[in-house]
C-alpha positions as CSV (number, residue, x, y, z in Angstrom):
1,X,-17.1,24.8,58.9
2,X,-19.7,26.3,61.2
3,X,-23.7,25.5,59.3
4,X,-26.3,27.0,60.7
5,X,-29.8,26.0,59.5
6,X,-32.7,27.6,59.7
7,X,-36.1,25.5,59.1
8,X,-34.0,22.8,60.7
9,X,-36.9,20.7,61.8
10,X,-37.8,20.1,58.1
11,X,-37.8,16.3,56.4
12,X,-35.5,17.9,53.7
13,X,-33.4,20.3,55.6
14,X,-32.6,18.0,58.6
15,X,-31.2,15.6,56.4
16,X,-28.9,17.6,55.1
17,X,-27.7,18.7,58.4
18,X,-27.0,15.1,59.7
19,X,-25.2,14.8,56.5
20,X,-23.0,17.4,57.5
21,X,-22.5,16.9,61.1
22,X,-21.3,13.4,60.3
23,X,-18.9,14.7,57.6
24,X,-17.5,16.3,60.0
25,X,-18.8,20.0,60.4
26,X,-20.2,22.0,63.3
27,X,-23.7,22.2,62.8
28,X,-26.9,24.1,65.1
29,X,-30.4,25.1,63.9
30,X,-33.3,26.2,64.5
31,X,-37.0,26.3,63.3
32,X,-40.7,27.5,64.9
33,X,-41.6,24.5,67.0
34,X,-40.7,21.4,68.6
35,X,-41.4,18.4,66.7
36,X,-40.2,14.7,67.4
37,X,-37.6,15.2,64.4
38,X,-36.1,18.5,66.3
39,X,-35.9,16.6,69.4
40,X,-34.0,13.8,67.6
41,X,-31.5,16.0,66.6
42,X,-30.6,17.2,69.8
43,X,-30.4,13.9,71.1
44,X,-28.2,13.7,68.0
45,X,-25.9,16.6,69.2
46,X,-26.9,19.1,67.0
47,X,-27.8,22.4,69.4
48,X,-31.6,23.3,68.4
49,X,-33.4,27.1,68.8
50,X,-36.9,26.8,69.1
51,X,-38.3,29.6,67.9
52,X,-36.0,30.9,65.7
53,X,-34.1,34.3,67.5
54,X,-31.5,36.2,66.3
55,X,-29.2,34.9,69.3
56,X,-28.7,31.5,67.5
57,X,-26.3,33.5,64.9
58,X,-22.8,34.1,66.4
59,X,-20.1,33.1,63.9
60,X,-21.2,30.7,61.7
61,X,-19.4,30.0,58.5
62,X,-22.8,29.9,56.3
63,X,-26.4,30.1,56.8
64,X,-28.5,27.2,55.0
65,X,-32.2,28.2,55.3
66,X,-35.5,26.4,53.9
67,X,-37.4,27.5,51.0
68,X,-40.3,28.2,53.5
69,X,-37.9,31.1,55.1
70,X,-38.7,34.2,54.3
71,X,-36.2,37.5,54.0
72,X,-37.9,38.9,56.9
73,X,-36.8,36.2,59.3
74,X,-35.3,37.7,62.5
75,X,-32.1,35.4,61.6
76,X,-31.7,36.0,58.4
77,X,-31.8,39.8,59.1
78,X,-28.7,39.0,61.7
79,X,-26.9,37.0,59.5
80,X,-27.1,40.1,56.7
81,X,-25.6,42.5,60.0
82,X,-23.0,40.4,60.8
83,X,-21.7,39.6,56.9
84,X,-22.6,35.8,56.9
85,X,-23.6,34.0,53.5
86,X,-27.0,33.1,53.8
87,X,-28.3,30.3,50.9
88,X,-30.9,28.8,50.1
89,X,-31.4,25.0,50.6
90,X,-31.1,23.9,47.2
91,X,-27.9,26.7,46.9
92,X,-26.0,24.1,49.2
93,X,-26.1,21.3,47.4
94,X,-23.2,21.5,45.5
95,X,-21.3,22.5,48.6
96,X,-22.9,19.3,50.1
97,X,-23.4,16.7,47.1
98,X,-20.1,18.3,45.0
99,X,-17.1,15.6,45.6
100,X,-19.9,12.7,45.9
101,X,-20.5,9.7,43.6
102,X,-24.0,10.6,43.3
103,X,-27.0,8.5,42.5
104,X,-29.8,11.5,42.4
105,X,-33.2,9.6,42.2
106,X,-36.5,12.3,40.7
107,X,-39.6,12.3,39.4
108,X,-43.4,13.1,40.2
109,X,-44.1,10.0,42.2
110,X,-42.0,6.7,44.2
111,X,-38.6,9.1,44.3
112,X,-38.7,8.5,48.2
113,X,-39.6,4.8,47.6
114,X,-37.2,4.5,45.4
115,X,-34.6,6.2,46.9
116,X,-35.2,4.0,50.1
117,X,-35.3,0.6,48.3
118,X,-31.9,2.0,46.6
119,X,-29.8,3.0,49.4
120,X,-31.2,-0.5,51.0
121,X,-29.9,-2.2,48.2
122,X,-26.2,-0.2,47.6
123,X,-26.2,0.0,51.7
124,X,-24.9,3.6,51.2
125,X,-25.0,7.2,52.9
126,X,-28.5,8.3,51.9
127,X,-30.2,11.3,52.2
128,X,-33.9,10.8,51.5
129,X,-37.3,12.8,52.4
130,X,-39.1,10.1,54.2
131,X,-38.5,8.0,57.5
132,X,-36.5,4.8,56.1
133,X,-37.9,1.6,58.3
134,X,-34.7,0.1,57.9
135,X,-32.3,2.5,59.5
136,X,-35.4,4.8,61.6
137,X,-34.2,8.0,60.1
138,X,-34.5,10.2,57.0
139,X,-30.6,9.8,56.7
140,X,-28.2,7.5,57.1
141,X,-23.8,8.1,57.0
142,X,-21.8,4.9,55.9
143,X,-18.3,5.4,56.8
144,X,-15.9,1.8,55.9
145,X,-12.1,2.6,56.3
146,X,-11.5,-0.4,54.4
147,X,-13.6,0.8,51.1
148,X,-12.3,1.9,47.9
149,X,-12.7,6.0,48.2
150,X,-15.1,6.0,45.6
151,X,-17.6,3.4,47.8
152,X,-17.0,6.0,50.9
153,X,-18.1,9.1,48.5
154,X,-21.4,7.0,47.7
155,X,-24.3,8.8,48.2
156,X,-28.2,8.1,47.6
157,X,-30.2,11.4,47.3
158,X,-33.6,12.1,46.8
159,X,-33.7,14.9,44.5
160,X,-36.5,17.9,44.6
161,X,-38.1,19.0,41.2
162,X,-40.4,20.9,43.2
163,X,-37.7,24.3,42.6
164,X,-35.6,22.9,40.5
165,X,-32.9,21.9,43.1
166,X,-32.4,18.3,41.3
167,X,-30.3,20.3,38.6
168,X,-27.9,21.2,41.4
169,X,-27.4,17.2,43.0
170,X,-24.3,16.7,40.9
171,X,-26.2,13.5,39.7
172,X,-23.1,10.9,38.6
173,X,-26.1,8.6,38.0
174,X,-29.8,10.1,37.5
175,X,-33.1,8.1,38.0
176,X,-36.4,9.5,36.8
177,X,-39.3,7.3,38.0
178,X,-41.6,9.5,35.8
179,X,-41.7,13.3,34.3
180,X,-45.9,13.8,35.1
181,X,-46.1,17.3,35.4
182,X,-46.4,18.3,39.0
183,X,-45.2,21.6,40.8
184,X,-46.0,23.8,37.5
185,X,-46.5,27.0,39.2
186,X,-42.6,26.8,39.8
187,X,-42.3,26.3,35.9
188,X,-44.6,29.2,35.3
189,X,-47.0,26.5,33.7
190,X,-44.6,26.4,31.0
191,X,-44.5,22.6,30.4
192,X,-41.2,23.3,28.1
193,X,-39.4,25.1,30.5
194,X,-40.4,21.8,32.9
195,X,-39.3,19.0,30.2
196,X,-35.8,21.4,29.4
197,X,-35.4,21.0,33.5
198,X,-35.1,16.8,33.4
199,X,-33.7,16.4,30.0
200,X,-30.8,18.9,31.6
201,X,-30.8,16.8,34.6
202,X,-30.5,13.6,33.0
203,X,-27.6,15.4,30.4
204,X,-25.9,15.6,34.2
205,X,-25.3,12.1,34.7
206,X,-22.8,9.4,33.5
207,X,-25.6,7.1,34.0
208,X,-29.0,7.3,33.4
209,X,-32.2,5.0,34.4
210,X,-35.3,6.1,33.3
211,X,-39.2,4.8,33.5
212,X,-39.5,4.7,29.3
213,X,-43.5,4.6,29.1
214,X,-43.3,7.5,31.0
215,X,-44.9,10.2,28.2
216,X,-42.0,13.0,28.2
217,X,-39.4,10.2,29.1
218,X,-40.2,8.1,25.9
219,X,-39.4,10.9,23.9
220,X,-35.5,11.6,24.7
221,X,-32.9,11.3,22.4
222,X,-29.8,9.9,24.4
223,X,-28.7,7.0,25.9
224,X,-30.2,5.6,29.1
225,X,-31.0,2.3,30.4
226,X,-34.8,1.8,29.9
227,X,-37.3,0.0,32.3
228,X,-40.4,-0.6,30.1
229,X,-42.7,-1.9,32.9
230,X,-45.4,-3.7,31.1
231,X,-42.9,-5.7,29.2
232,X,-40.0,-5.4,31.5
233,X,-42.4,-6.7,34.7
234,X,-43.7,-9.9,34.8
235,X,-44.8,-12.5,36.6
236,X,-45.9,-10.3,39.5
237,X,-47.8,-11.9,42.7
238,X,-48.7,-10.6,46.0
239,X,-48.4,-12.0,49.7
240,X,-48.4,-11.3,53.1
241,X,-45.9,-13.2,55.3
242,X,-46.6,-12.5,59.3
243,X,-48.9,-9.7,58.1
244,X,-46.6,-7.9,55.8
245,X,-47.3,-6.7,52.2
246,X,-44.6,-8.3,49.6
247,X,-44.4,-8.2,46.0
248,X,-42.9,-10.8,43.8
249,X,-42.3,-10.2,40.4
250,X,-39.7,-10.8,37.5
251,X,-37.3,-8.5,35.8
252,X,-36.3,-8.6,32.4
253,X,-33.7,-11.8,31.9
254,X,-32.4,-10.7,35.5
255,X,-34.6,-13.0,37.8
256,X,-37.1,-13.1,40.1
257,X,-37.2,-10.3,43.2
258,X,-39.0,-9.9,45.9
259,X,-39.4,-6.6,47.5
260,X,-41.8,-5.1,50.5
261,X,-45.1,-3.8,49.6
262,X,-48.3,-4.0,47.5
263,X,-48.7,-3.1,43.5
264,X,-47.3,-2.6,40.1
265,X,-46.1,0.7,41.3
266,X,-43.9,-0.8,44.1
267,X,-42.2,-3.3,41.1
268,X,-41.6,-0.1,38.8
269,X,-39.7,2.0,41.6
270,X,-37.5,-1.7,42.9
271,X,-36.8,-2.2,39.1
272,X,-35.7,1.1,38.7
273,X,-33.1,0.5,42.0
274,X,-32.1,-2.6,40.8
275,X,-31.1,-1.3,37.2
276,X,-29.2,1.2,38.9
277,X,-27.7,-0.9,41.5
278,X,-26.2,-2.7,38.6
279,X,-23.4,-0.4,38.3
280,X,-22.0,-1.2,41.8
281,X,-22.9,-4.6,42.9
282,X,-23.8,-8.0,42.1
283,X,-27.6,-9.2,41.5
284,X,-26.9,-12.0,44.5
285,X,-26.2,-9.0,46.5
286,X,-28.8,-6.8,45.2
287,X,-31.4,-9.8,46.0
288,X,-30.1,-10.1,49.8
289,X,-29.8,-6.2,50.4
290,X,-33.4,-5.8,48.7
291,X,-34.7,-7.7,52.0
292,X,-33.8,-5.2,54.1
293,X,-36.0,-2.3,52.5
294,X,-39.2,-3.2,54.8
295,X,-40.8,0.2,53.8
296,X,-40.8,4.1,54.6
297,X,-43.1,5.6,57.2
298,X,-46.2,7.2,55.6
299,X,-45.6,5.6,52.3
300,X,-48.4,2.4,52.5
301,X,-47.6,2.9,56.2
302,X,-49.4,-0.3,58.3
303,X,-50.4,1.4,61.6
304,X,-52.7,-0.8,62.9
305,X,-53.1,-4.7,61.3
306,X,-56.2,-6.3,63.2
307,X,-58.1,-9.3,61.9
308,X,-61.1,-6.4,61.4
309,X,-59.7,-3.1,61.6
310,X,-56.5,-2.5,59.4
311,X,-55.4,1.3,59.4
312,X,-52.9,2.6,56.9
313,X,-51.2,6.0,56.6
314,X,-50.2,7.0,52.6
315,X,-48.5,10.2,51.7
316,X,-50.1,10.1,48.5
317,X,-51.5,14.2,47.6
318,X,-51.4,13.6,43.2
319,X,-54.3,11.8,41.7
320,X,-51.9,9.4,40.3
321,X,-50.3,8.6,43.5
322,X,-54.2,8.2,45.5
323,X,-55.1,5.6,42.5
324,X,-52.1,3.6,42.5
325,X,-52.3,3.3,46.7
326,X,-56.2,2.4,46.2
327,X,-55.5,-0.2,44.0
328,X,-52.4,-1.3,46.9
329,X,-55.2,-1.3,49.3
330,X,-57.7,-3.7,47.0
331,X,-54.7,-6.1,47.2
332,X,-54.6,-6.2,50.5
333,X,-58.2,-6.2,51.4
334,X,-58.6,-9.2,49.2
335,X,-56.3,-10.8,51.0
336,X,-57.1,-10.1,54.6
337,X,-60.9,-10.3,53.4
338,X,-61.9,-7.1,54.3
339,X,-64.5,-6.2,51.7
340,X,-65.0,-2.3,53.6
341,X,-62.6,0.4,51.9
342,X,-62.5,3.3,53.7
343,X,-60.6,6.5,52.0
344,X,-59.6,9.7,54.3
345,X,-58.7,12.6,52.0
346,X,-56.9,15.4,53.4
347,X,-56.2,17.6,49.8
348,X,-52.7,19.4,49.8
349,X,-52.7,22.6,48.7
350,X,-55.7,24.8,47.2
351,X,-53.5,25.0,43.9
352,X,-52.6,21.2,43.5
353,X,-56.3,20.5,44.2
354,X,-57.8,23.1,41.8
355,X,-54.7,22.0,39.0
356,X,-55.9,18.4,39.4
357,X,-59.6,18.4,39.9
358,X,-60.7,16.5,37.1
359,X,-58.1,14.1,38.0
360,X,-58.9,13.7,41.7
361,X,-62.5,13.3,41.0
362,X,-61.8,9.9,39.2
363,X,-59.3,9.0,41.3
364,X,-61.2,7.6,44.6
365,X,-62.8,4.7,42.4
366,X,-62.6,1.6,44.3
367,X,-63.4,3.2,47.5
368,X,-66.3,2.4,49.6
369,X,-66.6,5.6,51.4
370,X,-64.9,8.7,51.3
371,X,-64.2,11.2,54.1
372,X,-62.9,14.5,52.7
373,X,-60.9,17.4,55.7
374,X,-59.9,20.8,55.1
375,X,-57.7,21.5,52.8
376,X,-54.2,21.8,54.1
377,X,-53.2,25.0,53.0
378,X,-49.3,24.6,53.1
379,X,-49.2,28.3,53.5
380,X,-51.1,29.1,50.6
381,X,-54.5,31.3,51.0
382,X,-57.3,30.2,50.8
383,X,-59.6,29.5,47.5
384,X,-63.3,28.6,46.8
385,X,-63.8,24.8,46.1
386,X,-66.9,23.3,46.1
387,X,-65.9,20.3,47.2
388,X,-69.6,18.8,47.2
389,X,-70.5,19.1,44.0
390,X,-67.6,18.2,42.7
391,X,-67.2,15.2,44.3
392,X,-71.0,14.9,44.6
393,X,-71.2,11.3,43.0
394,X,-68.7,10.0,46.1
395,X,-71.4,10.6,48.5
396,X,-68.4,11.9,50.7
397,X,-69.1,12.7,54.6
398,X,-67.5,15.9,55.1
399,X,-65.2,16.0,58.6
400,X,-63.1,18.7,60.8
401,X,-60.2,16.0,61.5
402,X,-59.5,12.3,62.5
403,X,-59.1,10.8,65.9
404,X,-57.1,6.9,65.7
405,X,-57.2,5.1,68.7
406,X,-56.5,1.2,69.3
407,X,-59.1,-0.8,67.0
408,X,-60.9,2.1,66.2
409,X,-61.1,5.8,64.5
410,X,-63.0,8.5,65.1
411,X,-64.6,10.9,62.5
412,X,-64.9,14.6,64.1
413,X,-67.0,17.4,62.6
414,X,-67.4,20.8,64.7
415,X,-65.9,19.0,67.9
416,X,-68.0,16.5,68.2
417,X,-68.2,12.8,66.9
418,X,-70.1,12.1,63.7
419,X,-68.6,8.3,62.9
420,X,-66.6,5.4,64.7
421,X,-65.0,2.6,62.7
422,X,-64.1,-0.2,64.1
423,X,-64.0,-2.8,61.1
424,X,-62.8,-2.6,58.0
425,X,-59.8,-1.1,56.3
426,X,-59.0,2.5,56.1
427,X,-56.7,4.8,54.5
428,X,-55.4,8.4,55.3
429,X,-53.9,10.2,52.5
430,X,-52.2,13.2,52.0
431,X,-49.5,15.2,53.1
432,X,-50.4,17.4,55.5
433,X,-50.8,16.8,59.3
434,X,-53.2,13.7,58.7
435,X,-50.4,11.3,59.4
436,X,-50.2,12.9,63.0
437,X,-54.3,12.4,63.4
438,X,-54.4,9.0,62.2
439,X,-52.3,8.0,65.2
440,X,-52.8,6.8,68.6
């Protein structure tokens, strides 16, 4: 068929096209900038509009547009003149996902980790919404003429709670790494309506593998395999080798593993993999593929690794997600001997922030100093926080954005410079555009 996509340029989105172009359609897009991932597509083949004009829809099959599009968009008016379907992203997926084997990974936090560490362990077309170290790409098409057809129709797929769209992955096996509620507003704050969405999810699957101590999760009725991480997880130990993070820990009767990265969170997401991975391959293999997941940009990110100055990048927005990667960072301080931690917070949306106060003001324990920026808005407008009394006991320095340089970083309020650090380790998180500031 002929796909056109509109929002091409996002993480999600252009995964899906890639998918698509490599199975064999005809695929073009378009979104309302350049970016570095638009640019790879085109080097990639795939013809890219920037901005988005009604010219870029001639006689296209289908119309496959992000959730950010709205109705008013100059090509989805076209598209509506000239008769073509136009669907939302999550409305493909069973015209993408439908004749897969499907592992569909989920869950408030570590889907994209585990995702990642899955398709490095199966070795499989994946489709996940990060930058995979191991193959440099959000997406990756495995195509072996001498597989069984049922390897070939493997897919890894980071599923989206956020709208619901994990219901329509076509899971053939489903992995929850935890059911915290997140994304509410979607659910109408209805946290029934939110638990009916996984348990229907997992109902999907042929095979389920779920985090059990999860609250909502330890409550299903139905068969699953269960992780229980603090029984299930043992013997856990941390290392760098040649300046990398590793983990080392033991799984159930299964062994020990090793697998890239710092924390307890890190074991929970490669446990959950490797109980999955179960179904297709051996645990030899599963222990030399799980060496070849070396981490996914912005997740514990190392972008600078000095003996004075270490400067990490973390998507982590949820208050669970900012303690876990704090506690990542005490690991690795202790070990490098940097005593200095150094938290950049760029909050994520006025209504995650104002849902999760409470929970964000406990989570920056462990921190040394704290550096709050504008709220990223995400397209919401804008609300009242008073972000200095509430985090008040932080002592935070306030700041208009982040400049990262070679062996240092400097703190910017009203255009001019307030700090410089130059020692220490420091973390950027969030997921907004801090990722873009904290580099050189």
């Amino acid at each position: 068929m002929k796909i056109h996509f509109i929002g091409i340029g996002g993480i999600g989105l252009s995964a899906l096209a890639r998918f698509l172009k490599y199975d064999g359609h005809e695929v073009t897009g378009s979104d309302m900038n350049k970016s570095p991932l638009t640019e790879t597509l085109k080097d990639e083949g795939i013809k890219v509009c920037i901005p988005h004009d009604k010219s870029c829809i001639t006689n296209q099959d289908i119309i496959i547009h992000s959730a950010a599009v709205k109705q008013n968009n100059v090509e989805i008016i076209e598209a509506a003149k000239k008769g073509i379907k136009t669907v939302a992203r999550k409305e493909s997926l069973p015209i993408v996902l439908g004749n897969k084997k499907v592992y569909s990974v989920c869950g408030a936090h570590g889907k994209s980790t585990t995702t990642a560490i899955l398709a490095s362990i199966l070795q499989s077309t994946t489709l996940v919404g990060a930058i995979s170290k191991e193959f440099g790409s959000n997406f990756r098409y495995v195509k072996d003429m001498n597989a069984l057809s049922s390897e070939e129709n493997r897919v890894v797929f980071e599923a989206d709670e956020s709208d619901g769209s994990f219901l329509l992955s076509n899971p053939y096996c489903a992995i929850v790494t935890t059911a915290e509620p997140e994304h509410m507003g979607y659910y109408g704050y209805d946290m029934v309506r939110f638990h009916h969405a996984y348990e229907s999810f997992l109902k999907m699957a042929k095979i389920r593998v779920i985090n059990a101590e999860d609250q909502f999760m330890s409550t299903l009725d139905m068969s699953a395999i269960k992780l229980y991480p603090s029984s299930d997880i043992k013997n856990m130990s941390f290392t760098l080798k040649e300046g990398e993070p590793y983990t080392k820990f033991t799984l159930k009767d299964l062994g020990d593993f090793v697998v890239w990265g710092f924390g307890h969170h890190i074991a929970i997401d490669a446990s959950l993999a490797i109980l999955a991975a179960l179904h297709e391959i051996g645990l030899d293999k599963i222990r030399e593929n799980l060496k070849k997941y070396i981490g996914i940009k912005k997740r514990f990110d190392i972008l600078q690794n000095k003996k004075d100055f270490v400067l990490i990048d973390d998507y982590a927005h949820h208050p669970t997600e900012i303690s876990a990667t704090i506690k990542s960072v005490s690991l690795y301080s202790n070990l490098k001997d940097l005593d200095k931690k150094v938290v950049i917070w760029q909050p994520h949306k006025y209504s995650r922030t104002i849902d999760n106060l409470e929970e964000y003001k406990l989570c920056f324990k462990g921190c040394d100093e704290l550096i709050i920026l504008p709220v990223f808005a995400a397209g919401e407008e804008k609300l009242d926080i008073d972000f200095k009394k509430e985090f008040a006991n932080y002592e935070p320095i306030f700041a208009s954005s982040v400049n990262g340089y070679e062996n240092s970083l400097e703190i910017i309020k009203d255009d001019k410079i307030i700090k410089t650090y130059t020692k220490g380790i420091i973390i950027g998180v969030g997921a907004g555009d801090i990722t873009y500031q904290l580099r050189d």
